[in-house]
C-alpha positions as CSV (number, residue, x, y, z in Angstrom):
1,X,19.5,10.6,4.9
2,X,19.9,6.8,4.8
3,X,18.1,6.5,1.5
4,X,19.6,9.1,-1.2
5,X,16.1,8.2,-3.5
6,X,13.2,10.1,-3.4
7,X,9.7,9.7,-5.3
8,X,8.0,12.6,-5.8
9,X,4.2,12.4,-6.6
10,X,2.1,15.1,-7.7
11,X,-1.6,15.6,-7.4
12,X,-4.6,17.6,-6.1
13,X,-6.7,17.4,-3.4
14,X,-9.8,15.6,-4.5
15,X,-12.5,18.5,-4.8
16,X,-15.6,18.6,-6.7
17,X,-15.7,21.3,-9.4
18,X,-11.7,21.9,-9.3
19,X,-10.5,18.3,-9.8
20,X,-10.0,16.9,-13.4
21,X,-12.5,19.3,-15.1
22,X,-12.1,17.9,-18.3
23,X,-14.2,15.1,-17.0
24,X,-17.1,16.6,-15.6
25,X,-18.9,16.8,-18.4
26,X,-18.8,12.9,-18.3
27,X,-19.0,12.1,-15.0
28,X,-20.0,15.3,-12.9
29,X,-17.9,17.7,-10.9
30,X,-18.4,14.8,-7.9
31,X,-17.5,11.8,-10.2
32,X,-14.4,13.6,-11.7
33,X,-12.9,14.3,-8.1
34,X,-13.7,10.3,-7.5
35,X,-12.2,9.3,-9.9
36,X,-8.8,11.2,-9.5
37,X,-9.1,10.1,-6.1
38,X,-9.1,6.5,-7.2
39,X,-6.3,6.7,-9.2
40,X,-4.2,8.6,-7.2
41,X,-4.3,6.0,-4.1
42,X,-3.5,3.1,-7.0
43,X,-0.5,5.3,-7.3
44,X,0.0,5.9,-3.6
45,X,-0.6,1.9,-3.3
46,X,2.5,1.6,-6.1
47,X,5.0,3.7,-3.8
48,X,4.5,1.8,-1.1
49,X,4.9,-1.1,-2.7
50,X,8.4,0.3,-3.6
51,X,9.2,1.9,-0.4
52,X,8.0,-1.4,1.4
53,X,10.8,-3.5,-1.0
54,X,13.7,-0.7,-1.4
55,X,13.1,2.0,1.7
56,X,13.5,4.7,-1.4
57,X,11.1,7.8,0.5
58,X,8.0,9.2,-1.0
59,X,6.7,12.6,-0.5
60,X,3.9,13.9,-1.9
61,X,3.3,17.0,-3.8
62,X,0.0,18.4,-4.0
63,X,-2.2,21.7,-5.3
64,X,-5.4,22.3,-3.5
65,X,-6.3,21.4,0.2
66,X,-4.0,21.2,2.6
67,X,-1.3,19.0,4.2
68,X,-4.3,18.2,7.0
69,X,-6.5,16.8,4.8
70,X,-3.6,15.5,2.7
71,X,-2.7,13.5,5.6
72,X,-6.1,12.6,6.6
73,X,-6.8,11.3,3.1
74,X,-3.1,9.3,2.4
75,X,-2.1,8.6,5.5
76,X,1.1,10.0,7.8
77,X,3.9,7.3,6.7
78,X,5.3,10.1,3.6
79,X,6.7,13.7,3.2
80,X,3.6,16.3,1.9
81,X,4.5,19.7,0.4
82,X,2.2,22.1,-1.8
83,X,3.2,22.3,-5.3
84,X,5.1,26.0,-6.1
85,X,4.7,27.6,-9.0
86,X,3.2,29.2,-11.9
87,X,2.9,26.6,-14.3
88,X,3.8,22.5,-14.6
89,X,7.4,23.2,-15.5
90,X,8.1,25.4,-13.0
91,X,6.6,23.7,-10.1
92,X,8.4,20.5,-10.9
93,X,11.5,22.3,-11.6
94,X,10.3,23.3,-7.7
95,X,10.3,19.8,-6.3
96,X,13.6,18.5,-7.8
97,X,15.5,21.4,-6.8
98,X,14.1,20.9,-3.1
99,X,15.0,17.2,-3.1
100,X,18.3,17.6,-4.1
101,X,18.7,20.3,-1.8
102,X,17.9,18.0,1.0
103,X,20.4,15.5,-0.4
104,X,18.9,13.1,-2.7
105,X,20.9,11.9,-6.0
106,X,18.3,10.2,-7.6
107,X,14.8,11.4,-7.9
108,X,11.8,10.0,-9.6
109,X,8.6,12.4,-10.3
110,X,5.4,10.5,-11.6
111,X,1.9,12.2,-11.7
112,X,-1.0,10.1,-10.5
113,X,-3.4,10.2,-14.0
114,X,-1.7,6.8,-15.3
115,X,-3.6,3.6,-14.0
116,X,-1.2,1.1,-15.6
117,X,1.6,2.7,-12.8
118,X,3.1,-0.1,-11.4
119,X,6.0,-0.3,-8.2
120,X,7.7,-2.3,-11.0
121,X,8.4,0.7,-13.3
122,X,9.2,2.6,-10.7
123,X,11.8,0.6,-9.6
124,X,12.6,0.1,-13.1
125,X,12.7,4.0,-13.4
126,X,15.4,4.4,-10.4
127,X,17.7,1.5,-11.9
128,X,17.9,3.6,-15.3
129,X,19.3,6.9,-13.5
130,X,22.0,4.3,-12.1
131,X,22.9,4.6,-15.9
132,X,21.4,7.4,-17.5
133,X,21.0,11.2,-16.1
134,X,17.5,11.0,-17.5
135,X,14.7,8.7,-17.3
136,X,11.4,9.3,-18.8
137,X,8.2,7.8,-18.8
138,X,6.2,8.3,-22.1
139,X,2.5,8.8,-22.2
140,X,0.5,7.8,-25.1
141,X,-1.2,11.3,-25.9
142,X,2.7,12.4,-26.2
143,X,3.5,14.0,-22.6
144,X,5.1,11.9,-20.3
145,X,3.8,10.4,-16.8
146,X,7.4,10.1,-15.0
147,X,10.5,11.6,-15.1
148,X,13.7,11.1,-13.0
149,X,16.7,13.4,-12.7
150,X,20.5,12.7,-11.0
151,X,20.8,16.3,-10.8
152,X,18.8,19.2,-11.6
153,X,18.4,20.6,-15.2
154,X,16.2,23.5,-15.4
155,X,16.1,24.0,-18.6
156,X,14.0,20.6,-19.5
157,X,11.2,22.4,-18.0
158,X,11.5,25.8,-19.9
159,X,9.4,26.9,-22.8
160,X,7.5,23.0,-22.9
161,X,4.0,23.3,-24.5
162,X,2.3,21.9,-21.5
163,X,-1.1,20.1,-21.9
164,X,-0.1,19.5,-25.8
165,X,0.6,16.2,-27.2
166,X,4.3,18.0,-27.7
167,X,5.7,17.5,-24.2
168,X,7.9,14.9,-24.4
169,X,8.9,15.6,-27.9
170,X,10.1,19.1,-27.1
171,X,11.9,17.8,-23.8
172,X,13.6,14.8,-25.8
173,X,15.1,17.9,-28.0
174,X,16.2,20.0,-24.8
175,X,17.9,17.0,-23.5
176,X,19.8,16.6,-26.8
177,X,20.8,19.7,-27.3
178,X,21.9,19.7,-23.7
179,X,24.2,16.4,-25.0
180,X,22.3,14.6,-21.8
181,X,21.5,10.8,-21.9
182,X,18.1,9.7,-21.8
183,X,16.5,6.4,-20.6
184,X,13.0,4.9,-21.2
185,X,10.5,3.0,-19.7
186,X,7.4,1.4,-20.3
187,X,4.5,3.6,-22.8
188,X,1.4,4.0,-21.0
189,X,-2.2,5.4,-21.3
190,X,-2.8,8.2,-18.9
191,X,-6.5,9.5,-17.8
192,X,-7.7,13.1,-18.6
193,X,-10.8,13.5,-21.4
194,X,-14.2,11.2,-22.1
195,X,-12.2,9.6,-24.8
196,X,-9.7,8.4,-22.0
197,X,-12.4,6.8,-19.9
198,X,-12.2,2.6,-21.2
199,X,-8.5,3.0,-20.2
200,X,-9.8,3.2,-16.4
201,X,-12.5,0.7,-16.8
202,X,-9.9,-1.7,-18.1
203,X,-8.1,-1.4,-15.8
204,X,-10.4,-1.9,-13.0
205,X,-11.5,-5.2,-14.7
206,X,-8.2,-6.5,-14.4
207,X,-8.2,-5.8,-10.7
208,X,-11.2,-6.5,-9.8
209,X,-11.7,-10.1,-11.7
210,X,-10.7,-11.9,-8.3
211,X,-12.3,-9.1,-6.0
212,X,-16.0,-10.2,-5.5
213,X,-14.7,-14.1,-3.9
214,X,-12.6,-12.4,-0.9
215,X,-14.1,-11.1,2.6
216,X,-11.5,-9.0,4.4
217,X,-12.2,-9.1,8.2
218,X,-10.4,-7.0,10.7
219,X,-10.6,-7.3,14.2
220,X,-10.3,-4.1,16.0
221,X,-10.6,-2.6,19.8
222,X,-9.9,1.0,20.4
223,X,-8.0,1.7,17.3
224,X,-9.8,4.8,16.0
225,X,-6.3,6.2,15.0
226,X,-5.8,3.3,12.4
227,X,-9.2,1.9,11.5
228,X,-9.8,3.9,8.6
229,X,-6.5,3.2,6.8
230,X,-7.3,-0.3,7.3
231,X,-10.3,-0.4,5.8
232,X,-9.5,1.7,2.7
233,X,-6.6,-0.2,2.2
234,X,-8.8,-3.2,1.9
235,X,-11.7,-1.5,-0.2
236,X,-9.1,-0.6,-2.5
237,X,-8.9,-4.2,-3.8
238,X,-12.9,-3.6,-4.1
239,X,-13.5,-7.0,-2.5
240,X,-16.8,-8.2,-1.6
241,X,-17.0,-7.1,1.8
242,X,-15.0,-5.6,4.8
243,X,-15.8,-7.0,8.0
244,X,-15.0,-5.0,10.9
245,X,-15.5,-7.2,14.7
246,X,-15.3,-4.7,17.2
247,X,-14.6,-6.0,20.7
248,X,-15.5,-3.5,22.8
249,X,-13.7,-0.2,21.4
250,X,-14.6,3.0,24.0
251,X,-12.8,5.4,21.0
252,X,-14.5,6.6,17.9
253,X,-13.0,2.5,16.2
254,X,-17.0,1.5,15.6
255,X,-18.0,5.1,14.5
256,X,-15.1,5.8,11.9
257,X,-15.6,2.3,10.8
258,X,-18.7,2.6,9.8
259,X,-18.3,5.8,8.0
260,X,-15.6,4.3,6.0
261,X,-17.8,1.5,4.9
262,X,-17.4,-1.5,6.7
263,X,-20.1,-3.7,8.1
264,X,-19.2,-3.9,12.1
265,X,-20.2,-6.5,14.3
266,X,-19.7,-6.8,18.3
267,X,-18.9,-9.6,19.8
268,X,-16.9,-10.0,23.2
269,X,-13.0,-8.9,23.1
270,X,-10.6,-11.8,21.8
271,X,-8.5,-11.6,18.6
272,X,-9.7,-15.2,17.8
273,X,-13.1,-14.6,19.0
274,X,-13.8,-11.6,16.8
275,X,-12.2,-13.6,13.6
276,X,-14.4,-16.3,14.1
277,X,-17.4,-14.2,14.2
278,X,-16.4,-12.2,11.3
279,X,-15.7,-15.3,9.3
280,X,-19.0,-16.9,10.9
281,X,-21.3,-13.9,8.6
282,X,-19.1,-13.3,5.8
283,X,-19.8,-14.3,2.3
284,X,-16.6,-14.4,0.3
285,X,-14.9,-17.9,-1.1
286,X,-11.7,-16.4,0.4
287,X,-11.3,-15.0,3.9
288,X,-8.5,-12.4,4.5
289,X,-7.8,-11.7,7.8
290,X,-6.6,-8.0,8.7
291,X,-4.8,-6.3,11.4
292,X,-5.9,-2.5,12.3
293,X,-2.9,-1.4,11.8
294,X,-1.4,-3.5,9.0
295,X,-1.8,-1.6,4.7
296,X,-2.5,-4.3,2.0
297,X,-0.5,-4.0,-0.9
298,X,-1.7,-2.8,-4.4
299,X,-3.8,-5.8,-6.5
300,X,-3.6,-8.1,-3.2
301,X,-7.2,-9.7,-4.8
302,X,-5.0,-11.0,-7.9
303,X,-2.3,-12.2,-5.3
304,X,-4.7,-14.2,-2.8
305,X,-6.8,-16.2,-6.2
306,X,-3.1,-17.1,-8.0
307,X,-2.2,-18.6,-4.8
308,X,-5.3,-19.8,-3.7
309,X,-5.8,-21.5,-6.9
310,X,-3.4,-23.4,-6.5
311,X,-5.0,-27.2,-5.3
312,X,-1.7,-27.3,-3.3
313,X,-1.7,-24.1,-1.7
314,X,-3.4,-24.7,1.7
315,X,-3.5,-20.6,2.3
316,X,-1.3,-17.7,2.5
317,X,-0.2,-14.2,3.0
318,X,2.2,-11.2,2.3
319,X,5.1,-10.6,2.6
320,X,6.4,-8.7,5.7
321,X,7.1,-5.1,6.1
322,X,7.3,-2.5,8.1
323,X,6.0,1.5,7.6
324,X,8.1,3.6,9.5
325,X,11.7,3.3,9.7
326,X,13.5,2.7,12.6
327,X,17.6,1.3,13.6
328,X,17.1,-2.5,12.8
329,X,14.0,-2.4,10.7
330,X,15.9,-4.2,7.7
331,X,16.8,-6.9,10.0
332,X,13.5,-7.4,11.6
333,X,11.9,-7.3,8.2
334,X,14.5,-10.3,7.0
335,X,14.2,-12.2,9.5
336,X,10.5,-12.2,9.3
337,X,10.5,-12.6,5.6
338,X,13.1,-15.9,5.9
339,X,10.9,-17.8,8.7
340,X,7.7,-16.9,6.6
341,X,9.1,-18.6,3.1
342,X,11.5,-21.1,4.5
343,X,9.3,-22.0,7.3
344,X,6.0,-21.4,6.2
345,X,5.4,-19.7,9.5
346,X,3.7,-16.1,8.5
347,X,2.3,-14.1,11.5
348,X,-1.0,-12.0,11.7
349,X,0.3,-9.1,10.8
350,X,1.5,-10.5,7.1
351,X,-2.9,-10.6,6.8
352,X,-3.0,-14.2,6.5
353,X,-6.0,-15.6,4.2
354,X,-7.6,-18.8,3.4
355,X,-10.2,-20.5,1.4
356,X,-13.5,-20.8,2.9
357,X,-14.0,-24.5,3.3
358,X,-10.2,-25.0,4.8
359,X,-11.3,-22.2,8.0
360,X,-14.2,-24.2,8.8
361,X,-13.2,-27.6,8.2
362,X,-10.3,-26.7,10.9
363,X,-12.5,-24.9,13.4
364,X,-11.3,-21.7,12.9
365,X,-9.0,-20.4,15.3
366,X,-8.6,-21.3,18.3
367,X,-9.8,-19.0,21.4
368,X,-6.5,-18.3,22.9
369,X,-5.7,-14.9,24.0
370,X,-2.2,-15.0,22.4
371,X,-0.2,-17.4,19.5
372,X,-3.7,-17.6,17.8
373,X,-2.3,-17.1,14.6
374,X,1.0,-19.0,15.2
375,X,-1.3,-22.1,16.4
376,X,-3.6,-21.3,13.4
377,X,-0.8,-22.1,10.8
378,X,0.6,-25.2,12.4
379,X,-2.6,-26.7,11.6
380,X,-3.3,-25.0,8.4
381,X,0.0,-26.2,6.8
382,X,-1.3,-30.1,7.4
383,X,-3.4,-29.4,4.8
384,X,-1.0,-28.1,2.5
385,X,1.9,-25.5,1.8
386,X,1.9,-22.1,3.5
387,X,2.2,-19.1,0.2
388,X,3.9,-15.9,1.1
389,X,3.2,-13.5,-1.8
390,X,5.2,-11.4,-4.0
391,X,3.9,-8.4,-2.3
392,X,4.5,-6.7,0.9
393,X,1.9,-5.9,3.5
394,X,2.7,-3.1,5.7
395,X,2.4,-3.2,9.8
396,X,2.9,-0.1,11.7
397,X,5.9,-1.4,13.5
398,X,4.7,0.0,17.1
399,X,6.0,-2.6,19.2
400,X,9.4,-2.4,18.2
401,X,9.2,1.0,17.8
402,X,8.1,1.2,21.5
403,X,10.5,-1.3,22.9
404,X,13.2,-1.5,20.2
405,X,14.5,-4.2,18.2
406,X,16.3,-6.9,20.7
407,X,13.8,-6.5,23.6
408,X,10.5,-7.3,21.1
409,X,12.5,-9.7,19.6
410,X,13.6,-11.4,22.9
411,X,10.1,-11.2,24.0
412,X,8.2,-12.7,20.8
413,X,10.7,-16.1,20.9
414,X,10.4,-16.2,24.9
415,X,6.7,-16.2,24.0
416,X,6.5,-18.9,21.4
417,X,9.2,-20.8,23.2
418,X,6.9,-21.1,26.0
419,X,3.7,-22.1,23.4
420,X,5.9,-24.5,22.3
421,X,6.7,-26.1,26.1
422,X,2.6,-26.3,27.1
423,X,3.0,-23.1,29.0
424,X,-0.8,-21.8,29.2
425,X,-2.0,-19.2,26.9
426,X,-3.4,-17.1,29.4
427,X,0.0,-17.1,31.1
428,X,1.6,-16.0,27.7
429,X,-0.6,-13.2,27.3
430,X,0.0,-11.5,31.1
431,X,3.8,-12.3,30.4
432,X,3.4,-10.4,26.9
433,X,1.4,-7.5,28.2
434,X,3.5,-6.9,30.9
435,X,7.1,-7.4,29.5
């Protein structure tokens, strides 16, 4: 195990009549599940954020459904297992014990009811075991959302009134009887009655105060086995659309699209091409442009309009990262990272957005079957500065996972070594397919 850090998440498989029940009264046995699904992927869109920026791993634990549909509903770049156990204490008790079995030293377990969850406290929440065995997390209706162990201790989750407003108070007196340290971090509101409902809806009106002025476009073809990620990632941000430009997909891409929401066009197969179309019918003040098989990061609406906003900003995008591990991924992912801030040369896959009027006033991109995006910020920065946010996106990595590190590396400055020496695009692309 490279990474000794582990964050545990628990939750339950989204189904109608089972999920938060305390809330159907409110909102129906449909609404309820909804909801808990909405604020578990904020969650899920927190770890990544923190695996994406420290590698620590992230494993699921869930109750309810399966690890098939856990997968199909989360995705496949974390660890699932079933929660075990009779009641909350034990089953946690459960999941530490497993972790540390497998070798981790520092694990952090948060549950998913807490909207105001950020990557930030959780990497707060790992740099407090590096000084205290204990970390908690303390809810306002006196349990706690989060709590992070160095090794295991049983007894903090024996004879605890769960599902009181006694929780934490009861474990703060194990862990001094115990003589065990016991760090802090931020209080939050956590989501489980009626009465707890305005805590959601402010926070969705923080996130979605940018939302309505960004179009997300993806361009797709044949990529059934990513499209739906893609798109949920983007809806996540509830922007005002998600453009899908299929160019010519014989898999299940326009299908699954569709179900998951988007609008889809067709037009003929070309990355540029199908931006430019998707641009050409799209509403939003901002355009974000989005590879099938790159994840946004959590709040990227809030990201885009503070940079955007900015008279001198001429456009953006994220910063780089990578979803699966691999030998050299930390090097790739620096390398990126440097040319993108000190050069202000992001590629595609960093989803690279712009304001409205800038795209057309430039044309768009150019139709070239390969360095579209490379030529599209050379002329995008003589408008202005290039903006890599504070937040990473997250590409698949398949390329250097197929070939490996030096060779896609060798083969992507060969590439824009040749842009840059008037070799012909066309010549690029059959050099890059084939190498």
């Amino acid at each position: 195990m490279t990474n000794r850090k582990k964050l545990i998440i628990f939750t339950r498989y989204p189904e109608p009549g089972i999920t938060k029940t305390r809330l159907i009264g409110a909102l129906g046995a449909r609404g309820a599940a909804e909801l808990h699904r909405l604020m578990t992927e904020r969650v899920v869109a927190a770890a990544r954020a923190l695996n994406a920026s420290t590698g620590i791993g992230m494993e699921i634990r869930f109750a309810g459904g399966d690890i098939s549909k856990m997968r199909q509903w989360l995705g496949n770049d974390m660890a699932y297992a079933g929660q075990i156990g009779p009641d909350l204490g034990e089953r946690m008790d459960n999941a530490f014990k497993d972790g540390f079995d497998q070798g981790c030293d520092r694990i952090v377990l948060a549950g998913s009811d807490c909207p105001g969850l950020t990557a930030d406290i959780l990497e707060a929440a790992f740099s407090a075991l590096d000084h205290h065995p204990v970390v908690l997390g303390p809810a306002a209706d006196g349990g706690y959302y989060l709590i992070g162990l160095r090794q295991r201790l049983s007894r903090v989750f024996k004879e605890i009134s769960w599902g009181t407003g006694k929780v934490l108070e009861e474990t703060l007196n194990v862990l001094s009887s115990l003589d065990v340290s016991c760090a802090r971090v931020d209080r939050l509101n956590d989501v489980d009655t009626p009465e707890d409902l305005h805590i959601w809806e402010s926070a969705q009106k923080v996130r979605n105060r940018h939302s309505d002025r960004i179009s997300v476009i993806i361009p797709a073809l044949n990529e059934s086995a990513r499209i739906q990620a893609a798109i949920q990632s983007a809806r996540k941000g509830h922007p005002l659309e998600v453009i899908v430009v299929d160019g010519g997909s014989r898999d299940e891409t326009v299908h699954l699209a569709s179900k998951a929401g988007a609008i889809v066009i067709h037009v003929p197969r070309g990355r540029a091409v199908q931006m430019n179309a998707g641009a050409g019918i799209s509403r939003g003040r901002h355009l974000l442009f989005l590879h099938a098989d790159t994840r946004l990061p959590d709040g990227y609406p809030a990201h885009i309009c503070n940079i955007l906003n900015d008279p001198a900003a001429a456009g953006g995008a994220f910063r780089f990262g990578i979803a699966r591990p691999f030998p050299g991924r930390g090097l790739v992912e620096w390398m990126t990272n440097f040319r993108a801030h000190h050069l202000q040369m992001p590629y595609g896959d960093q989803a690279i957005f712009v304001r409205r009027r800038n795209f057309f006033e430039m044309g768009g991109y150019n139709p070239m079957p390969i360095m579209e995006d490379y030529d599209f910020i050379r002329r995008l920065r003589q408008k202005g500065r290039i903006v890599i946010a504070d937040a990473a996106a997250l590409t698949s990595g398949r390329r250097w996972l197929e070939l490996g590190v030096l060779r896609t590396t060798l083969i992507n400055q060969l590439v824009i070594a040749g842009y840059h020496c008037g070799v012909a695009p066309e010549k690029l692309a059959v050099f890059y397919a084939n190498a």
